[in-house]
C-alpha positions as CSV (number, residue, x, y, z in Angstrom):
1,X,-177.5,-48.2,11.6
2,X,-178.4,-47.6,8.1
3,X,-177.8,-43.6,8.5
4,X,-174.8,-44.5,10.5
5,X,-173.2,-46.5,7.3
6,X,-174.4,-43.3,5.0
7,X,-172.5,-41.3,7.2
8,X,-169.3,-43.2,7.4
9,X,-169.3,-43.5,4.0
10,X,-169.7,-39.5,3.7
11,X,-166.9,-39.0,5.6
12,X,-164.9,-41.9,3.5
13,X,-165.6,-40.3,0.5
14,X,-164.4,-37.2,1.4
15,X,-161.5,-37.8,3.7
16,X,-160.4,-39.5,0.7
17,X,-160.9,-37.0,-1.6
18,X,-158.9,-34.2,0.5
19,X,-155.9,-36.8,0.1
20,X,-156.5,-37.4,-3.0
21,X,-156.3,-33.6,-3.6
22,X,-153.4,-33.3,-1.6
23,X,-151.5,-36.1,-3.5
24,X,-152.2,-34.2,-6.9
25,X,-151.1,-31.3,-5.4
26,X,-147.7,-33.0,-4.6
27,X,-147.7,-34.6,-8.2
28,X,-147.9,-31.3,-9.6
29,X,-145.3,-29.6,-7.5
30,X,-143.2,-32.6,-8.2
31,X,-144.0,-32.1,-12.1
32,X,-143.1,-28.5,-12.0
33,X,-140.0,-29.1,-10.5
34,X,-139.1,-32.0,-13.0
35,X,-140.2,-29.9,-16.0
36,X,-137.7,-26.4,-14.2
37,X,-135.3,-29.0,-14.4
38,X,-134.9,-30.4,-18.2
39,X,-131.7,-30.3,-19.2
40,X,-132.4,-28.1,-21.8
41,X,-129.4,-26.0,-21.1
42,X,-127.3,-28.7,-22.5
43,X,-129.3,-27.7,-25.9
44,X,-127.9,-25.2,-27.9
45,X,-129.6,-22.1,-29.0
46,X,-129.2,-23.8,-32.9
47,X,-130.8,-27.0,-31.4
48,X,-133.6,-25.5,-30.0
49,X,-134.1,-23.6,-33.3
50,X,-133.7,-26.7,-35.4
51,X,-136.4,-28.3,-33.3
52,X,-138.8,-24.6,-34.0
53,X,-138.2,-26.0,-38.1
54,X,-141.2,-25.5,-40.3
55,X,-142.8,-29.0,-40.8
56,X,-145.8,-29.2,-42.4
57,X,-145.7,-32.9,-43.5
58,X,-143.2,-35.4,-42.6
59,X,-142.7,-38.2,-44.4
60,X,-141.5,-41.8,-43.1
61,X,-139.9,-43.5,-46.3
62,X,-139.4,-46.8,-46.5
63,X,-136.6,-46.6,-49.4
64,X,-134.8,-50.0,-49.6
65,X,-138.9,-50.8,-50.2
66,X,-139.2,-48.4,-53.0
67,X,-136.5,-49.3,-54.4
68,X,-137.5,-52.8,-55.5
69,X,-139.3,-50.9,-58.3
70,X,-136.5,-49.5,-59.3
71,X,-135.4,-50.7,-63.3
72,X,-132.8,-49.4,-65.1
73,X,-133.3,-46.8,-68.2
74,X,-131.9,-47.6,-71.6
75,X,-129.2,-44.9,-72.5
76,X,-129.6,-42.7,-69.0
77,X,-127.5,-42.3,-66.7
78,X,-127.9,-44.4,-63.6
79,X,-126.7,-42.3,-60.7
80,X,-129.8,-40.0,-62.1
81,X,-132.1,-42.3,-62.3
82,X,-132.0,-43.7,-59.2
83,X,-132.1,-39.9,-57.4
84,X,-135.1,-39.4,-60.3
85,X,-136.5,-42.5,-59.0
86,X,-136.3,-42.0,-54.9
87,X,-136.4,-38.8,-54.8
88,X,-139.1,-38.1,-57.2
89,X,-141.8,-37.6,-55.0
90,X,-140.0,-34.5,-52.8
91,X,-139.5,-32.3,-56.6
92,X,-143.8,-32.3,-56.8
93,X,-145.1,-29.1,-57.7
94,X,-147.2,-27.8,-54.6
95,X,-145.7,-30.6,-52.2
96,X,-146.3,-29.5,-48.5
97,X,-143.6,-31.9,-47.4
98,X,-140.9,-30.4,-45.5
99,X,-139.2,-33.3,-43.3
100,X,-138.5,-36.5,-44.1
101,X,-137.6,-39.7,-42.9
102,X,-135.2,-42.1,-44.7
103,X,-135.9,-45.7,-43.2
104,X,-134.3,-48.5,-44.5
105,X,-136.8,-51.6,-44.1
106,X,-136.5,-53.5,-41.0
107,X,-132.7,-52.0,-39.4
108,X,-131.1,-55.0,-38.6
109,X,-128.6,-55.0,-41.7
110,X,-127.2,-51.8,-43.0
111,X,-127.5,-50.4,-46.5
112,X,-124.4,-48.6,-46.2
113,X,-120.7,-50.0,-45.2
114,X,-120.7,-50.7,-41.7
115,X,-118.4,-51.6,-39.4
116,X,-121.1,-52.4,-37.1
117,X,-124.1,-54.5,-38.7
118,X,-123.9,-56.7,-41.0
119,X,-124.4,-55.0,-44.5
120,X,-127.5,-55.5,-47.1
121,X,-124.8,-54.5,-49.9
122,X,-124.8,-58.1,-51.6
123,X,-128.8,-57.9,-51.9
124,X,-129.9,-58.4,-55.4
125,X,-131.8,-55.0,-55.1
126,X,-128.1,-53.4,-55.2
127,X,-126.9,-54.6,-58.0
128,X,-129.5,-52.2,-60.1
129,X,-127.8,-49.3,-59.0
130,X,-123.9,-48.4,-60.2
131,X,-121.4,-49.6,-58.3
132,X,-120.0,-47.1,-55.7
133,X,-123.1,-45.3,-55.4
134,X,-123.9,-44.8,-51.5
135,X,-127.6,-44.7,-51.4
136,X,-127.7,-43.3,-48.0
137,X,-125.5,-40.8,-48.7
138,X,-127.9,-39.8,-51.9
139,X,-130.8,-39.4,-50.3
140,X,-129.5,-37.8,-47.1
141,X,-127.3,-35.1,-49.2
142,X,-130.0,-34.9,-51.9
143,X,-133.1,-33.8,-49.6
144,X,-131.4,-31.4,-47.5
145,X,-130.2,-29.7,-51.1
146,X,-133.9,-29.7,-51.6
147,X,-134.2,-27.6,-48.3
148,X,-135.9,-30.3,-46.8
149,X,-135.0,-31.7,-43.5
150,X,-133.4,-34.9,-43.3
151,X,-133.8,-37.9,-41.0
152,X,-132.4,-41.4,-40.6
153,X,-135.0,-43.8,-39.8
154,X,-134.6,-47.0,-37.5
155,X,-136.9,-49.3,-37.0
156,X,-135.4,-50.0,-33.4
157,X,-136.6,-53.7,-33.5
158,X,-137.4,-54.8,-37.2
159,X,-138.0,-58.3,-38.6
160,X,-135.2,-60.0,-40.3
161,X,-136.5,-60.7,-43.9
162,X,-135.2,-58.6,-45.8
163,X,-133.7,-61.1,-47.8
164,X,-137.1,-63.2,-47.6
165,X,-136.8,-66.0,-45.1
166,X,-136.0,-64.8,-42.0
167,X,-131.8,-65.3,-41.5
168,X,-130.5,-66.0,-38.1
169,X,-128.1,-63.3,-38.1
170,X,-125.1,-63.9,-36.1
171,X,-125.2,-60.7,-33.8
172,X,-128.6,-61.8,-33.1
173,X,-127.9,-65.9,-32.8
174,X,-124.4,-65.4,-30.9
175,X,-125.5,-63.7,-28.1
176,X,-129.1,-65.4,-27.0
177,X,-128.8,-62.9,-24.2
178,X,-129.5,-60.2,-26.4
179,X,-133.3,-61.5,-27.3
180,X,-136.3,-61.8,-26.3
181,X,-137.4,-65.3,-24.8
182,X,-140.7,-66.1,-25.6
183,X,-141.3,-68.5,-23.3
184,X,-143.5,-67.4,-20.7
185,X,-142.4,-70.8,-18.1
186,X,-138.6,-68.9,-16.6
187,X,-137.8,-72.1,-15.7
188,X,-138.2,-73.9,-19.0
189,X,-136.9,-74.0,-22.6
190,X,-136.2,-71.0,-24.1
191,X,-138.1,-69.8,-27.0
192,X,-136.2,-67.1,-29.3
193,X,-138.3,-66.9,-32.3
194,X,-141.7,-64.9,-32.2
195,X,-144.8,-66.4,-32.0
196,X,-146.2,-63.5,-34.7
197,X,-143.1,-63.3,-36.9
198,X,-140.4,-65.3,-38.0
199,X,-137.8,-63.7,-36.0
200,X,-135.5,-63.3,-32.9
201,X,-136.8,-59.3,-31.4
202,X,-134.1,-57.5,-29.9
203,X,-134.5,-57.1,-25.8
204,X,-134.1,-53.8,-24.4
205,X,-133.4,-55.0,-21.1
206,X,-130.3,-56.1,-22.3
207,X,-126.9,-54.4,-21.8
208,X,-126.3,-56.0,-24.6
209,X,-128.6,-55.0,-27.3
210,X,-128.5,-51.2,-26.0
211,X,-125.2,-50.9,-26.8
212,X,-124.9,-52.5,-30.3
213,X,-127.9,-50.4,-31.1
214,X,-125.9,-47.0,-29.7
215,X,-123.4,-48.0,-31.7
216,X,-125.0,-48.5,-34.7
217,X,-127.1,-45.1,-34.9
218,X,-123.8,-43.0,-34.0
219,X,-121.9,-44.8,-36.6
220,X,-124.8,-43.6,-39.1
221,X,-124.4,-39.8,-37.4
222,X,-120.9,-40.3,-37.8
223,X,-120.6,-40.8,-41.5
224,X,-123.9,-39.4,-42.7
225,X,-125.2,-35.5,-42.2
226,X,-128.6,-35.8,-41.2
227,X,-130.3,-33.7,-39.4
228,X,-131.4,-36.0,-36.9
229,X,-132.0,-39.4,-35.9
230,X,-135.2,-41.3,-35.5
231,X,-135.3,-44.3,-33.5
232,X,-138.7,-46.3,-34.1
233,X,-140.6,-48.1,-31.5
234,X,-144.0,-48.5,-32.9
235,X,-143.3,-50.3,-36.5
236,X,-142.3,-53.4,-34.8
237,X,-142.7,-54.3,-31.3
238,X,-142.1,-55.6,-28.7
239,X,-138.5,-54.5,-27.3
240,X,-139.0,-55.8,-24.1
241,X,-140.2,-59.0,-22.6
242,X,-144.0,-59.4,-22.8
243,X,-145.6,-58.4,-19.7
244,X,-142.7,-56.8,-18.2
245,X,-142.7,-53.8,-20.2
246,X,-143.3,-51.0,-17.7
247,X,-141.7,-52.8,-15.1
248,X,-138.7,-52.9,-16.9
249,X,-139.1,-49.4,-18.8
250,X,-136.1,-48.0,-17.0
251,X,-133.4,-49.8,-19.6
252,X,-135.5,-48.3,-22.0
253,X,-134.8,-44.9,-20.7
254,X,-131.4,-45.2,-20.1
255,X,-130.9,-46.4,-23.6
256,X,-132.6,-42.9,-24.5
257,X,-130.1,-40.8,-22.5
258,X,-127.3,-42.3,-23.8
259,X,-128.4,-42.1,-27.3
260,X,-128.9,-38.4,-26.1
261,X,-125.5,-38.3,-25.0
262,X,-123.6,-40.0,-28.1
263,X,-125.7,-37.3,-30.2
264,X,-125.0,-34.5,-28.9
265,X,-121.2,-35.3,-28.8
266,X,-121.5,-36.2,-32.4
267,X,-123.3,-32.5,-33.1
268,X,-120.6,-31.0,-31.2
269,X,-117.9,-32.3,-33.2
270,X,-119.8,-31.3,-36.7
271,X,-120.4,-28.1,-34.9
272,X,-124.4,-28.9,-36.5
273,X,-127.5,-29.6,-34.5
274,X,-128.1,-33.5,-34.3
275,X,-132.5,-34.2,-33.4
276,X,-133.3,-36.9,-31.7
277,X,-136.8,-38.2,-33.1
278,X,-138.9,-40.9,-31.6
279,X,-141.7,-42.9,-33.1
280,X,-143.9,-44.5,-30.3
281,X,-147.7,-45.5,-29.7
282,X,-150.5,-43.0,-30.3
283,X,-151.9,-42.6,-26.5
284,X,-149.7,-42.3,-23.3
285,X,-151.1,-45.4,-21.7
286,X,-150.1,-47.2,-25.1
287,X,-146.4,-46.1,-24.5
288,X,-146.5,-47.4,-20.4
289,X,-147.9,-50.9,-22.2
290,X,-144.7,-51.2,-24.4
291,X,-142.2,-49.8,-21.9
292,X,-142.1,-46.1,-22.5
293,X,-142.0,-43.7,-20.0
294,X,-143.3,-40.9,-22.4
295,X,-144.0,-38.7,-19.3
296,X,-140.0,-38.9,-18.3
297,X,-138.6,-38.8,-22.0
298,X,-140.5,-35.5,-22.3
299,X,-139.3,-33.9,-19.0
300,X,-135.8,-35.0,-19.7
301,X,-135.9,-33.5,-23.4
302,X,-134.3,-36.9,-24.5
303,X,-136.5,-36.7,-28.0
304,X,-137.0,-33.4,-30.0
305,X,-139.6,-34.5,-31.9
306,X,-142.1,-36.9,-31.9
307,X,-144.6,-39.3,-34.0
308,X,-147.3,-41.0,-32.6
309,X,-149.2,-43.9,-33.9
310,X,-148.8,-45.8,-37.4
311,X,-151.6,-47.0,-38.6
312,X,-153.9,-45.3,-36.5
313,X,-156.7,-42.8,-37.1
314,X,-156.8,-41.9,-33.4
315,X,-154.6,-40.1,-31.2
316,X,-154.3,-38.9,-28.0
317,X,-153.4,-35.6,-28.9
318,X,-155.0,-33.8,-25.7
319,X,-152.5,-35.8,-23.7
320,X,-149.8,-35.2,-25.7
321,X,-150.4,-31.8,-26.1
322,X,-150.3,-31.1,-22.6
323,X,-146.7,-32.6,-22.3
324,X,-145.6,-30.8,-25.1
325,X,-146.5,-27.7,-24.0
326,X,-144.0,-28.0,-20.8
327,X,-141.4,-29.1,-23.2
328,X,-141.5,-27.8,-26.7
329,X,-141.0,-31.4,-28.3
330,X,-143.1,-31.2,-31.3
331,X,-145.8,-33.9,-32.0
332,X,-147.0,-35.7,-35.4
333,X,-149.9,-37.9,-35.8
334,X,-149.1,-40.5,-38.3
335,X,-151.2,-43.2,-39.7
336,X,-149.9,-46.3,-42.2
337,X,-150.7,-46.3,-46.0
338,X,-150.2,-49.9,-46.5
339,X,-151.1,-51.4,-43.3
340,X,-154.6,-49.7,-43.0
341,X,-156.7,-48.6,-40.2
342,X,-159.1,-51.6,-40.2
343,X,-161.6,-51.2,-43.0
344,X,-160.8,-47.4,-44.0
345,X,-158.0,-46.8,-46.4
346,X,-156.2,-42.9,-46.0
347,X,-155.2,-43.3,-49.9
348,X,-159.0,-43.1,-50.9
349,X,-158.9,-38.9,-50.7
350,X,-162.1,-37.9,-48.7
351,X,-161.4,-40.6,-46.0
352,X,-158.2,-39.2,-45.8
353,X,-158.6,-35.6,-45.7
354,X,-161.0,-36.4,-42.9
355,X,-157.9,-38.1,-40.6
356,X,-155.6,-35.5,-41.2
357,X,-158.0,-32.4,-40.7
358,X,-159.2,-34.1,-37.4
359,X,-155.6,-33.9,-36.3
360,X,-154.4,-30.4,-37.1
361,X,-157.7,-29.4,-35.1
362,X,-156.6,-31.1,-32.5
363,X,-153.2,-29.4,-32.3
364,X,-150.6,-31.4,-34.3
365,X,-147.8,-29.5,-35.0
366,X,-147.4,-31.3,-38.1
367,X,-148.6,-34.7,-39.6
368,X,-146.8,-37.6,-40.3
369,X,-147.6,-40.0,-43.0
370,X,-146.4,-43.6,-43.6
371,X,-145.7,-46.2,-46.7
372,X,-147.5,-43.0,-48.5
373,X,-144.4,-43.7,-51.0
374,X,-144.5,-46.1,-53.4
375,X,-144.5,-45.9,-57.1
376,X,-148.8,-46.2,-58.5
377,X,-150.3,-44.1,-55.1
378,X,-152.1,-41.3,-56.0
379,X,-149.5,-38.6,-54.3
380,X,-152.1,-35.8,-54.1
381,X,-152.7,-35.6,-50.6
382,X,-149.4,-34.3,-50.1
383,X,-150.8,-31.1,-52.4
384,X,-153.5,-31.1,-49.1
385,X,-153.1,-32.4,-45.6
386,X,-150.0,-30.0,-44.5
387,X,-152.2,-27.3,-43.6
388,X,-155.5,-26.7,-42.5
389,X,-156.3,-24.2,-45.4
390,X,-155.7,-26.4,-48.0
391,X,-158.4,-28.7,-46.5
392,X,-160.8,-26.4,-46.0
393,X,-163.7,-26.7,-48.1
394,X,-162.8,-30.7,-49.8
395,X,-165.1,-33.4,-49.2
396,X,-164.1,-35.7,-46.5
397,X,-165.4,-39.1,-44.3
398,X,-164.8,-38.4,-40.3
399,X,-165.2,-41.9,-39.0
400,X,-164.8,-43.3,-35.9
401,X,-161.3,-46.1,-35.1
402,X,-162.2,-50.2,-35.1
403,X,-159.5,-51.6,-32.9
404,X,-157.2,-54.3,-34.7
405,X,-157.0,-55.8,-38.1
406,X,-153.8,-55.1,-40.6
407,X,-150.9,-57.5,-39.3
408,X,-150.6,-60.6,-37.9
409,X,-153.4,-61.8,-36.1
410,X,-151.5,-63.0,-33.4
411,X,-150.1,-59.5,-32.4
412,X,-153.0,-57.4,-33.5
413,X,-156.5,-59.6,-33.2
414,X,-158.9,-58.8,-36.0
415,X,-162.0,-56.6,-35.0
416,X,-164.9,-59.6,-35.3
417,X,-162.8,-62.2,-34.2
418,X,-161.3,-60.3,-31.0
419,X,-159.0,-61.0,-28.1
420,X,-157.1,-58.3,-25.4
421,X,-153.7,-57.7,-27.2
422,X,-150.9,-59.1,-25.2
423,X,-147.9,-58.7,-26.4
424,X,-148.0,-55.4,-27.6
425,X,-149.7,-51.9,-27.9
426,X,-148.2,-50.4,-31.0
427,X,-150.1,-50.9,-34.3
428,X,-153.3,-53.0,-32.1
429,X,-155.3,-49.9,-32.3
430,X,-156.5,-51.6,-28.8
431,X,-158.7,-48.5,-27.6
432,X,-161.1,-48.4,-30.7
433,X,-164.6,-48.0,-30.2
434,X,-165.6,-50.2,-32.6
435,X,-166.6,-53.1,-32.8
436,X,-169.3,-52.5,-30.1
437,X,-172.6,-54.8,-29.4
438,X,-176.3,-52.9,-28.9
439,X,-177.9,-53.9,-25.9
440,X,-180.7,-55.8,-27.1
441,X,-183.3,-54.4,-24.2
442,X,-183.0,-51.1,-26.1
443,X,-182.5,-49.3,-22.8
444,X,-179.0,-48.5,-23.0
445,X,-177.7,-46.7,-25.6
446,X,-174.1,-47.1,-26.9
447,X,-172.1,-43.6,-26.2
448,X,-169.7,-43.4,-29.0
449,X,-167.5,-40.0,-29.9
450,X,-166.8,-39.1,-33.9
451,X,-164.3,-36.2,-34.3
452,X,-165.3,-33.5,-36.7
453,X,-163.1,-31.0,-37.4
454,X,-164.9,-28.7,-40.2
455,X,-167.4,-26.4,-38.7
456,X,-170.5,-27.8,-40.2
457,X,-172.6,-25.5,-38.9
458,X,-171.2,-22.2,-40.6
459,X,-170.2,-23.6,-43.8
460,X,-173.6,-25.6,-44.4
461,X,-174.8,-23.0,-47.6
462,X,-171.9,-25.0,-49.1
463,X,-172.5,-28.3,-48.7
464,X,-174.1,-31.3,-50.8
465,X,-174.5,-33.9,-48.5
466,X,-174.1,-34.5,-45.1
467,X,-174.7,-38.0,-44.0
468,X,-174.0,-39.6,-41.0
469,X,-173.2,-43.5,-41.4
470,X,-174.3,-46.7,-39.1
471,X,-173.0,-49.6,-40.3
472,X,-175.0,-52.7,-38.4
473,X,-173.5,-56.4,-38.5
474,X,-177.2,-57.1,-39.5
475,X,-180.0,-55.0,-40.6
476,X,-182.0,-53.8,-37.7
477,X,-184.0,-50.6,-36.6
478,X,-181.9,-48.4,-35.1
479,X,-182.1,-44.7,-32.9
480,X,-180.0,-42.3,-33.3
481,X,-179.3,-39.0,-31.5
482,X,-176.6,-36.7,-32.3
483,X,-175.3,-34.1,-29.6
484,X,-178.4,-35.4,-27.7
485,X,-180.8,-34.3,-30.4
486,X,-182.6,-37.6,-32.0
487,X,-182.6,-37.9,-35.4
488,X,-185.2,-38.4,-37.9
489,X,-185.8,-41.9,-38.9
490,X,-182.4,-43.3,-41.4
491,X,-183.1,-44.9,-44.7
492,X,-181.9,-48.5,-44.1
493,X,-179.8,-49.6,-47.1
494,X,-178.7,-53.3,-46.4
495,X,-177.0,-53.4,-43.3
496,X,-176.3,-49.7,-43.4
497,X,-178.6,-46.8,-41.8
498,X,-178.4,-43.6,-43.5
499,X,-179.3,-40.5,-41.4
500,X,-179.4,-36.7,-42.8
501,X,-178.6,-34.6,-39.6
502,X,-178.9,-30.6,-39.3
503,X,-176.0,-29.0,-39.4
504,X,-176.8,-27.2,-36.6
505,X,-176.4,-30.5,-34.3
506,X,-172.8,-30.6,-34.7
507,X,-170.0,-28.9,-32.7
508,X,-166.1,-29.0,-33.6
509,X,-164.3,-31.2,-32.5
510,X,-166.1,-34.7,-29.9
511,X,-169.8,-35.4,-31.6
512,X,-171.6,-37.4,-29.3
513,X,-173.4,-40.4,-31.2
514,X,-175.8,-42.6,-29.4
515,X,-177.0,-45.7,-31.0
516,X,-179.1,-48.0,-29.8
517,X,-181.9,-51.1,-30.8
518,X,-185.4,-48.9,-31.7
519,X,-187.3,-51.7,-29.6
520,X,-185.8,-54.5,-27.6
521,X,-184.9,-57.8,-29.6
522,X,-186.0,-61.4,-28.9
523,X,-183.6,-62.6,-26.0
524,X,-182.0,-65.4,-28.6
525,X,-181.1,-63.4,-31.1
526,X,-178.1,-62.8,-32.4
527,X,-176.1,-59.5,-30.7
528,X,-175.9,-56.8,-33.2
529,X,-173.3,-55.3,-33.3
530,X,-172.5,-51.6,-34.4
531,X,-169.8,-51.8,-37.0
532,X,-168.9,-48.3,-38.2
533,X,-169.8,-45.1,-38.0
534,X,-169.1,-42.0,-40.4
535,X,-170.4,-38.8,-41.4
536,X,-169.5,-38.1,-45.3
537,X,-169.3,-34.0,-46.2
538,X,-169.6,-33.0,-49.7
539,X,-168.9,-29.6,-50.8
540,X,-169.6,-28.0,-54.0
C-alpha cells in the first residue's frame, strides 16, 4: 500500500509536470506572438530613435518644491534668477545628467494656465517670481537648450496640500464617483478621505477620472514642447480601490492606450516625437499589487521608458530586463533622496555609490534619482553614478533592503513595528529581507543575498578595508559564512559583529550570507533579530 501511494505520487508528479511543461510551452508561443505583434509600426523611425537617447542619469525634479527656496536678489534681474535658481543644478561642471523630469508637487492643480485643472498661480510661492513668467515654459525650453532631454512629470494621484491643509477641490468633491471609497463595507457609508493622508485619491476605475487626467496631460503636450510625458504611479498610491487592484487593472490599461493615442496625435501634429514615460513599483509582482499589468504595457509598447522604484535600494532588474529586451523600453532604477530607504541615506556618498553601482551591474540602462534637488545637498554624486567608470575604484557600502519605514505608517508599516502592507505596494519596500529573526536552536541559518557589484576579488591590492556588517537587535554570538565559506570569528562592537572576509569569497553580483545564533539560546529569550547587513570597501 505504502509503495503503491509512492507510486501514485510518481506518476502525479510527473504527469503534472509534462502539463505544466506543456502550458509554458503555450505561454511562450502565446508571448512570442504578443511580442511579433507590438504596435511598434505605429512608432516612427524618430520615435524609436528618441527612445535609443543617451541617458546616463535622469533626474525627477520636484520644482514647485525647490522653488520655495527661491528669494529674490537685490539689483538682478528676476527672470535670471529664477532660471539661475532651478536650473542651477543642470550647468555643473562634469554633471552626468542627461534627462530630466520636471514634476510639479502633487499634480492635482496646475502651475501653468489651464483650462483644465484648477491653477496653483495665486500660491504665495508665485508671487516671488515676475509676473508673466511661465515657469513651465522656463524650465521645459531652458533644459532642452541645455541639450538635455526634457520631461513633464505627473504624479498621476498626488495629495492635495499643496497649499497646506488638504483643499477639497471641486473636480475632486463634485464628482464622488471619481474617488476612491475607503470604506471597505459596499453596502455602507462612503468613506472619501484616506485613512494615510488627508485626501480624496483619484480612482482609476473610473471613466471619469481617466478622462480628466487625458485631458489634462495632452493639454500640457499641447502647449508645452517636451520631449515626453511621464505619468507617475509609484509617488503616491493607490489609484485603484484597495484590494481590487489587479482585478480591476484593465481601466488601468486602457487609460494607458489612450494616453498613447492622444500623444501620438499630439507628436504628429508638432511633427516631433512625444515619449511616454512611466514611473511604477520596483518588481513585477509589485506592479500586479497596484494594478499594473507591466507584462501587457510592455508588449503593447504603451510606455517608452520606464522607472522603477522610489525609495528603494532593490530592484527587480532581472525581471525587468527580460521584458525589456523583447521591447526596447528602457529601464531606470530610482531610489528617493528625501524619503530614505529605511535606515540608509543615498546622500551619504559611499552608501550611495554602492546603490547605484549595484544597478548598472545589473543592467540599468540608466539610473534615476529622486528629491536629489534641493538647495544644501551635496550634488556630487551626479559627478559619479551615470556610469560605471566613474565609480570604479570609490569607496562604497553594499547593504542589503529593510522593508518599510519613510512615510506614513499606515501605508508603509515601519521595519520593527511590522504588519503586511495593504493598501499598496509602491514606496512599502514589502520584499526586504530585513528585518529577519535567528532561529534560536542555532540549526537553521538565515539565507540572506547582498549585491556586490565591484569585483572584490581582482581589485583587492587596492583596498583598505573590507568589512562585512551584522547589525543584531541585541548583542549575541553570531556565525557567519560567506559564499558558503565560514568566517573567522567578528569582533563584536555593541550590537554590531564585524567580520574581515577574503576577497576571494566574493563573486559579482548575489553574495550569499548565512547568519545564524553560534549556539542555541535559552527558549525564553528574547528573538534576535538580524537588523542589517553591509559590507563597506575602502580604496586607497
Amino acid at each position: 500500500m505504502h509503495e503503491e501511494g509512492r507510486t501514485k505520487r510518481r506518476t502525479f508528479l510527473g504527469t503534472a509536470a509534462a502539463g505544466v511543461g506543456l502550458a509554458a510551452s503555450r505561454v511562450a508561443q502565446t508571448h512570442s506572438r504578443a511580442v511579433a505583434a507590438t504596435p511598434t509600426a505605429g512608432l516612427s523611425a524618430a520615435h524609436r530613435q528618441a527612445v535609443e537617447r543617451q541617458r546616463r542619469i535622469v533626474v525627477n525634479y520636484d520644482a514647485l518644491a525647490h522653488l520655495f527656496d527661491y528669494k529674490i536678489a537685490d539689483g538682478a534681474d528676476d527672470a535670471e534668477q529664477v532660471k539661475k535658481h532651478l536650473l542651477g543644478l543642470l550647468d555643473r561642471r562634469g554633471s552626468q545628467i542627461d534627462s530630466v523630469g520636471w514634476c510639479w508637487s502633487e499634480g492635482n492643480e496646475a502651475p501653468y494656465p489651464s483650462k483644465v485643472l484648477p491653477t496653483l498661480l495665486d500660491h504665495p510661492v508665485f508671487r516671488r517670481v515676475p509676473e508673466g513668467i511661465d515657469l513651465v515654459r522656463i524650465c521645459c525650453d531652458e533644459t532642452r537648450k541645455r541639450g538635455i532631454e526634457s520631461f513633464f512629470s505627473l504624479r498621476i494621484n498626488g495629495g492635495d496640500h499643496d497649499r497646506g491643509a488638504a483643499p477639497k477641490l471641486p473636480q475632486k468633491w463634485d464628482h464622488k464617483e471619481r474617488l476612491i471609497n475607503w470604506n471597505p463595507d459596499p453596502d455602507g457609508t462612503p468613506e472619501y478621505i484616506s485613512p494615510y493622508h488627508k485626501s480624496a485619491f483619484w480612482n482609476f476605475a473610473a471613466k471619469g477620472t481617466r478622462d480628466l487626467k487625458i485631458r489634462a496631460l495632452r493639454e500640457v503636450a499641447e502647449n508645452y514642447d517636451f520631449d515626453g510625458i511621464e505619468v507617475d504611479y509609484a509617488r503616491n498610491s493607490p489609484v485603484l480601490p484597495p484590494g481590487q487592484q489587479w482585478e480591476q487593472r484593465g481601466a488601468l490599461t486602457e487609460f494607458m492606450r489612450t494616453l498613447r493615442r492622444a500623444l501620438q496625435l499630439v507628436a504628429r501634429q508638432r511633427g516631433r516625437p512625444l515619449l511616454i514615460g512611466a514611473r511604477v513599483p520596483e518588481t513585477v509582482v509589485g506592479c500586479h499589487f497596484d494594478g499594473i499589468d507591466i507584462e501587457l504595457w510592455m508588449r503593447e509598447r504603451l510606455v517608452d521608458v520606464l522607472t522603477l522604484g522610489c525609495r528603494t535600494m532593490e530592484v527587480d532588474l532581472a525581471d525587468f530586463r527580460r521584458l525589456a529586451d523583447e521591447t526596447g523600453i528602457k529601464i531606470y532604477p530610482c531610489t528617493d533622496f528625501v524619503h530614505k530607504p529605511d535606515g540608509y541615506d543615498p546622500g551619504v556618498a559611499a552608501v550611495g555609490r554602492g546603490i547605484y553601482a549595484n544597478w548598472w551591474q545589473q543592467g540599468a540602462d540608466a539610473v534615476s534619482t529622486f528629491n536629489y534637488t534641493y538647495g544644501g545637498q551635496d550634488w556630487g554624486l551626479y559627478e559619479e553614478i551615470g556610469s560605471p567608470a566613474t565609480l570604479r575604484g570609490k569607496d562604497k557600502v553594499f547593504a542589503i533592503q529593510r522593508r518599510g519605514g519613510g512615510h506614513s505608517p499606515v501605508l508603509t508599516p515601519y521595519p520593527n513595528n511590522w504588519n503586511t502592507p495593504r493598501l499598496a505596494y509602491a514606496n512599502t519596500n514589502l520584499l526586504g529581507q530585513l528585518p529577519v529573526a535567528l532561529d534560536p536552536a542555532a540549526r537553521a541559518d538565515n539565507l540572506l543575498f547582498l549585491s556586490v557589484a565591484d569585483e572584490i576579488e581582482s581589485v583587492s591590492a587596492g583596498l583598505s578595508t573590507l568589512k562585512l556588517r551584522v547589525g543584531l537587535s541585541r548583542a549575541v554570538p553570531i556565525e557567519v559564512r560567506l559564499n558558503a565559506g565560514l568566517l573567522p570569528a567578528g569582533k563584536r562592537e555593541r550590537n554590531w559583529v564585524e567580520f574581515s572576509p577574503s576577497a576571494e569569497l566574493f563573486a559579482v553580483g548575489k553574495n550569499l550570507v548565512s547568519v545564524r545564533h553560534a549556539r542555541p539560546v535559552a527558549g525564553e529569550a528574547e528573538p534576535v533579530q538580524i537588523e542589517k547587513v553591509e559590507l563597506h570597501v575602502t580604496y586607497g
